[in-house]
C-alpha positions as a Python dict, from the first residue, in 0.01 Angstrom:
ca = {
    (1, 'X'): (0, 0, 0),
    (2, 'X'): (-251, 40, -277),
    (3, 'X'): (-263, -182, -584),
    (4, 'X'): (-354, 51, -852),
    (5, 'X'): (-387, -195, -1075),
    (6, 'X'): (-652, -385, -855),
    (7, 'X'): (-811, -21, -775),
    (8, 'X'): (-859, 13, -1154),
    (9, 'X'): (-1121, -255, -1169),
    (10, 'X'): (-1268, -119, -878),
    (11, 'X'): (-1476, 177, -1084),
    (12, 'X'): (-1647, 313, -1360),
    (13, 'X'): (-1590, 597, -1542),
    (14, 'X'): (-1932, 808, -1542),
    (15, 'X'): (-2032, 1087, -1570),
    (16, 'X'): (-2229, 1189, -1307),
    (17, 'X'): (-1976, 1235, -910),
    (18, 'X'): (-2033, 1140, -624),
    (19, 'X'): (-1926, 1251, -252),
    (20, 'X'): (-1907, 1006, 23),
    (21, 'X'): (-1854, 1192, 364),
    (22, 'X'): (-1759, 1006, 667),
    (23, 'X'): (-1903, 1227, 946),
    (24, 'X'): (-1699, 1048, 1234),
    (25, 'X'): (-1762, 1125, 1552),
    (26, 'X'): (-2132, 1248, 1548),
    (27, 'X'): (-2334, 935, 1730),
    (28, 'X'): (-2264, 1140, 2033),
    (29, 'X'): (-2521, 1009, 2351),
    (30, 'X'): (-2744, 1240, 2501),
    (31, 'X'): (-2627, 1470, 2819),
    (32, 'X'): (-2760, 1442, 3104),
    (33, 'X'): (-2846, 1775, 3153),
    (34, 'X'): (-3009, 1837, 2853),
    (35, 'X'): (-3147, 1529, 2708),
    (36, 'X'): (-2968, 1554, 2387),
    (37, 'X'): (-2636, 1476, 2173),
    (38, 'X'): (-2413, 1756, 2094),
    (39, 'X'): (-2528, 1694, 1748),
    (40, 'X'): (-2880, 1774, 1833),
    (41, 'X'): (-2787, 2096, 2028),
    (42, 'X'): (-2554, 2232, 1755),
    (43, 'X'): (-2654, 2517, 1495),
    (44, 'X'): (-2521, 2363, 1142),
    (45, 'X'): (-2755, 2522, 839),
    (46, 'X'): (-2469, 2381, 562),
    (47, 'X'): (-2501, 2027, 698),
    (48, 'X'): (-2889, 2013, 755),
    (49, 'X'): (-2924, 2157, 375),
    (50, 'X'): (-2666, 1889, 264),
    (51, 'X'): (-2884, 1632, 431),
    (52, 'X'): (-3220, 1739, 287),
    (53, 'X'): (-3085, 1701, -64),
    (54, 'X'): (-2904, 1415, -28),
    (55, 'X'): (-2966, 1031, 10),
    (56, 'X'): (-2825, 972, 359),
    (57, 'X'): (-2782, 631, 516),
    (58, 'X'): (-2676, 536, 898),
    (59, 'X'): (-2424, 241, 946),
    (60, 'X'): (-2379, 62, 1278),
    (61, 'X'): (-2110, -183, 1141),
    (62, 'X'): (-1875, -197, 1108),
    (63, 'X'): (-1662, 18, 1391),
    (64, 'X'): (-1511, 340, 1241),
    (65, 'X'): (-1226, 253, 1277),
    (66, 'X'): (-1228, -45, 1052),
    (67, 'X'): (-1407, 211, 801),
    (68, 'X'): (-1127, 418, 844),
    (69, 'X'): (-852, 206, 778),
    (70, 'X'): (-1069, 55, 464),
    (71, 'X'): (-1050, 412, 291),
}
């Protein structure tokens, strides 16, 4: 359950927005057969342009699923 009123003092009002996508899933290891992640072998324009004009960032901890359950 969510406190609202302890969410409340969580943010500020601004007025610039922001999006903060959780791409689960896509530290994929490489095949064997062709050397690379399924990430690496995929055709995705929208998320390559997203990338180049955003300010990405790579986390390694915590596990997703403690990110997940944090959201």
């Amino acid at each position: 359950m969510i406190d609202l009123d302890v969410l409340r003092d969580c943010y500020t009002s601004t007025p610039s927005k922001i999006v903060m996508l959780v791409v689960d899933g896509l530290g994929g290891l490489a095949r064997p057969d062709t050397g690379m992640s399924e990430l690496e072998q995929a055709k995705i324009p929208n998320l390559d342009a997203l990338a180049r004009m955003s300010a990405c960032g790579l986390s390694t901890r915590p596990s997703s699923g403690t990110i997940h359950s944090s959201i």
